[in-house]
N, C-alpha and C positions, 0 to 999 in steps of 0.2 A: 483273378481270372483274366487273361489274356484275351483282349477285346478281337473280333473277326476281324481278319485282313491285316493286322498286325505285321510289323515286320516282326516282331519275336514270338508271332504264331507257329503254326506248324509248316509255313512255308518256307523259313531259314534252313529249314534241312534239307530239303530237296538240294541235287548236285546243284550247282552253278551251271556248268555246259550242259543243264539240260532248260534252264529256265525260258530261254527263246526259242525250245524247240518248235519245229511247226509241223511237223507231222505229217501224215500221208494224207491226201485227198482220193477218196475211193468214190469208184464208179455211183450211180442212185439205184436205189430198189425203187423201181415202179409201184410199191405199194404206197410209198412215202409220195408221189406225185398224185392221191387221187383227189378228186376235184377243183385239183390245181390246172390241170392240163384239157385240154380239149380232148383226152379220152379215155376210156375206160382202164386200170389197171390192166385189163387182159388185150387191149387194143393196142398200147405201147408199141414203139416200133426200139429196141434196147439195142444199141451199136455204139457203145460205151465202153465197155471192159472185155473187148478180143473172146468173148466166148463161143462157146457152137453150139451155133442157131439149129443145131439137127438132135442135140441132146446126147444123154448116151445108150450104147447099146442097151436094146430091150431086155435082153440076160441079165442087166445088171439089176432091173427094174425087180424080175421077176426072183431074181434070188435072194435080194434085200426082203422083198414081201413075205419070203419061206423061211428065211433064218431065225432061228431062237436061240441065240447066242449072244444078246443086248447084255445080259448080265453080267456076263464074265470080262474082264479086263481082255485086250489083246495079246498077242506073243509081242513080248518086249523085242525080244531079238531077232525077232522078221524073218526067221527062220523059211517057211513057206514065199515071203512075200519075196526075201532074194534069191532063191531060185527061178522063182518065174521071171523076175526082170533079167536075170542072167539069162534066159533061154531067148526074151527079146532082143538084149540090148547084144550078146553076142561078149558080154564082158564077165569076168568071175563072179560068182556072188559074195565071195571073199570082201571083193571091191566097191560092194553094193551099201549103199546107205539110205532107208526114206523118210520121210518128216512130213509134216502136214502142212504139205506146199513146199517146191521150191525156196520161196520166202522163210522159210526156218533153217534150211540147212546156210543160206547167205549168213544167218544171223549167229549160228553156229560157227561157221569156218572165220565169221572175223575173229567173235569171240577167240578162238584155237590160236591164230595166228596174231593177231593185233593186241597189242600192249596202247595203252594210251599214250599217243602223242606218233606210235609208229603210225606211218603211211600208207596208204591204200590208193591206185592209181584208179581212177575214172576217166571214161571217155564220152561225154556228153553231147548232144542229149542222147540219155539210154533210160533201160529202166530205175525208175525211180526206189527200188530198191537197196540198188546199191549205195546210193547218199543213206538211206535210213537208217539202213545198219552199222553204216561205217560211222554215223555222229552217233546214234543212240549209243552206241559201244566207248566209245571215246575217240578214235581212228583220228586221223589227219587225212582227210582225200585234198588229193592233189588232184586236180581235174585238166586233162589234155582233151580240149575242142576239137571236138570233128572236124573236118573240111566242108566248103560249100555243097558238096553232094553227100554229105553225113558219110563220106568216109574217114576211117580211121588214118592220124597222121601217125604212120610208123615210126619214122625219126623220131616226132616231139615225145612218145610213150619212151622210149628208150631213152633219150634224155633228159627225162624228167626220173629215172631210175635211182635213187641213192642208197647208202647202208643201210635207212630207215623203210624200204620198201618191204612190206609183207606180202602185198595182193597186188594181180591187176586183174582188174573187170572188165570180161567181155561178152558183148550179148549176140550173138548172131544165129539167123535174122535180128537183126535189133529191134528192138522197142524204144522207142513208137515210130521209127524210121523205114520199117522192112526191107534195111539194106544189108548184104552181107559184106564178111569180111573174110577177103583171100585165104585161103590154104598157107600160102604162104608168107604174108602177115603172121599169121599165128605160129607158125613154125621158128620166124624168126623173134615173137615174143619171147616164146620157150624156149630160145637159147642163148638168153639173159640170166637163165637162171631161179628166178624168180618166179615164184606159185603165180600159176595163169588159172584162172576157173572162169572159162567158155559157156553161157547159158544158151544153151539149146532148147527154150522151151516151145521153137514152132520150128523141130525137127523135120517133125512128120511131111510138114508144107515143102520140106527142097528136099527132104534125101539125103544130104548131107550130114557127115558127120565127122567129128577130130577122135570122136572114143577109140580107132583101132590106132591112133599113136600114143597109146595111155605106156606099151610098152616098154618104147623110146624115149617116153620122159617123164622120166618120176615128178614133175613140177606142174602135169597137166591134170584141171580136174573137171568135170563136164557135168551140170545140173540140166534134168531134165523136169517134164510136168502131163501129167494125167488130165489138165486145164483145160487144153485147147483141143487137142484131135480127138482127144477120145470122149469129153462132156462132160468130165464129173470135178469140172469148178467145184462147186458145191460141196464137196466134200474131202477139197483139200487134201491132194495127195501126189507128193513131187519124190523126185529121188537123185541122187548122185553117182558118178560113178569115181572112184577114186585111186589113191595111189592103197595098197594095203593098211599100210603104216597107218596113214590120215583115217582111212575108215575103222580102224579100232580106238584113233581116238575120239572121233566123232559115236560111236557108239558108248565110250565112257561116256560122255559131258552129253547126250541127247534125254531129253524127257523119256522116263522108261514106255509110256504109249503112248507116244506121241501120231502114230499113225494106228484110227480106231478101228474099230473091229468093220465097221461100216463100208469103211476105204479098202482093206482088207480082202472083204467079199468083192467088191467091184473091180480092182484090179484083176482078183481071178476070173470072174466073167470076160472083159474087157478084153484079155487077152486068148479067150476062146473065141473071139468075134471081129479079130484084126480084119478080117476084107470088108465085111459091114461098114467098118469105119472108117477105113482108108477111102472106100467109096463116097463115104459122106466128104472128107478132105477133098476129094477129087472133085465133087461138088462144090465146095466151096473154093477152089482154085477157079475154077471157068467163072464163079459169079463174080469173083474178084477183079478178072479182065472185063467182063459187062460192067462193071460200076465203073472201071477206071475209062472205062471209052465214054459213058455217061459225063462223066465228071469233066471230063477235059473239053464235050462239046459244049458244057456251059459258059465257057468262057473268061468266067471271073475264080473260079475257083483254079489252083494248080497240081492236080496230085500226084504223088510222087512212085514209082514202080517200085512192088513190094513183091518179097517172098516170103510173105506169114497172109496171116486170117485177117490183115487190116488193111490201109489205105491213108496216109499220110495227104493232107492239102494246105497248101498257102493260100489264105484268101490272100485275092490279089489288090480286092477293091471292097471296099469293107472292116466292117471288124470283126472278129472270130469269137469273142466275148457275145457280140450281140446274136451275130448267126445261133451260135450254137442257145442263146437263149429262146432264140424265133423259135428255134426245132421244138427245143423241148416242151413250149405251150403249144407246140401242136402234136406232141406225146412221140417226138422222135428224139433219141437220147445217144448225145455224141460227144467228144472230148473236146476239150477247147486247149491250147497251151498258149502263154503269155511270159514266156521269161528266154533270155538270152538261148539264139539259137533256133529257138522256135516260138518269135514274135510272128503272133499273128498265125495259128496254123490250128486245123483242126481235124483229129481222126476219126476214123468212121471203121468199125467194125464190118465182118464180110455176114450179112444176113442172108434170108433164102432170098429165092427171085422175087415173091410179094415186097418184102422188105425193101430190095432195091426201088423195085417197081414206085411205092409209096414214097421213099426219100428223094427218088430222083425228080418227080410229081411235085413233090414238095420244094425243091430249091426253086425250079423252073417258075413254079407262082410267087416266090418273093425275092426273084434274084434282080428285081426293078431297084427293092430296098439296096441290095447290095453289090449288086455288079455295075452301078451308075457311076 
């Protein structure tokens, strides 16, 4: 019998390039902090993982509560689901694909396109997705560094392009930077040649979009998310819009339900209730310039102009490790980053006005510890 922890246990077979893997660090459930923090699980102030603090439509509430369809498996081939995205997004449903969450169809299209050892370009820092899938898979990312203002260096992505390039990754709005990138950056990605997949998942926040050049280049592909505007995190349900070709493969090689019956009903509500929720967006746009004028009179913190649901800061004096531990023993719950790029910086999700009101309250009494 083969004693535990052995190297000639069961852990010899696991890959090699997966043994150091390190995984994702995900947002905390407020329920995991109770009697850890100064306050109640339902008192938490959660501005951690970009969600909406306004929830989602009440439709969706009420038609999840009336459904008696839990049994039945969903439509594998999303029949119903891409027509309605077609009628939002203004794109075929031909060219429509959805998965549960953004984060699976990434994990899909490297799979499609990435062989091990070919190449994946990154632009850092961005969402932390794109490293995940592209090691977990096998990929090579070559990583091209933002500039001092988290912009994209156009030149360095184009030079960094070789026969081994499959993908280049781009988030705009970015995460966790809420910076955009040019129209025309991107135009001249796409005429590299080279599969560009655009994640738009805080569309809804600018307006903006590259889906009506899907067209003019077959090389362009555009993830979207059900996450942020419309509330239904929770039940995980993102989509792509594609070239044809790519969406019939990504429907071969997708888990047959991968998007449940759940996600399913709520998209269809969701989308009977667009002004409800664009309102709520709209809301959360003005709370976002209140926090950012907040943040900047503190003095010590630096935060950076966004157009998504969040709020980028350098502590300038201080540590962002400690900050963001101060917050959370007093049940405010915010991102901390510590690796090239983004030493030292911490984001802060767009909560309602109370929300602000409590964080900003809150820095002001310990910014002795950290603006000194």
């Amino acid at each position: 019998m083969t004693p535990a922890g052995s190297d000639s246990g069961i852990e010899r077979l696991i890959r090699p390039d997966l043994a150091g893997f390190s995984g994702y660090a995900a947002s905390k459930s407020p329920e995991t902090l109770a009697g850890r923090v100064k306050a109640p699980p339902g008192g938490i102030v959660k501005l951690d993982a970009n969600e909406n603090p306004y929830g989602c439509s009440p439709r969706v509430n009420e038609a999840l509560a009336a459904y008696a369809g839990f049994s039945v498996y969903p439509d594998a081939s999303q029949s119903e689901l891409k027509e309605l995205l077609a009628g939002y997004t203004g794109v075929s449903a031909e060219q429509i694909i959805a998965a549960a969450g953004s984060d699976q169809l990434i994990d899909l299209l490297i799979r499609l396109f990435v062989a091990p050892g070919d190449e994946v370009i990154n632009c850092p820092p961005t969402f932390a997705m794109f490293r995940f899938f592209t090691e977990l898979n096998g990929g090579k990312l070559v990583e091209v560094p933002r500039d001092d203002n988290f912009a994209v260096r156009l030149d360095a992505v184009k030079k960094a392009i070789t026969a081994r390039t499959k993908l280049i990754f781009l988030a705009t709005p970015n995460n966790p930077t809420g910076t955009v990138t040019p129209r025309g950056n991107i135009l001249e990605m796409l005429d590299t040649g080279v599969p560009v997949l655009v994640d738009e998942a805080y569309y809804e926040f600018i307006g903006h979009t590259v889906a009506p050049l899907m067209d003019k280049y077959p090389n362009l592909m555009v993830l979207r998310t059900f996450s942020k505007w419309a509330g239904l995190a929770g039940l995980r349900i993102g989509y792509g819009l594609f070239p044809p070709k790519i969406a019939d493969y990504l429907m071969s090689i997708k888990e047959p339900y991968c998007v449940n019956a759940a996600a399913m009903v709520a998209v269809r509500e969701t989308l009977k209730d667009i002004d409800y929720l664009m309102a709520n967006v709209k809301a959360i746009i003005a709370e976002r310039q209140r926090l950012f004028t907040g943040l900047e009179k503190l003095g010590w913190l630096r935060p950076y102009r966004s157009q998504a649901n969040f709020i980028l800061c350098a502590v300038a004096k201080g540590s962002a490790k400690e900050l963001q531990r101060e917050l959370e023993g007093r049940g405010i719950l915010v991102r901390y980053f510590d690796q090239p790029l983004l030493r030292n910086y911490i984001r802060i999700s767009i909560g309602r006005s109370a929300d602000t009101d409590i964080l900003l309250k809150t820095l002001e009494e310990i910014g002795g510890s950290y603006g000194q």
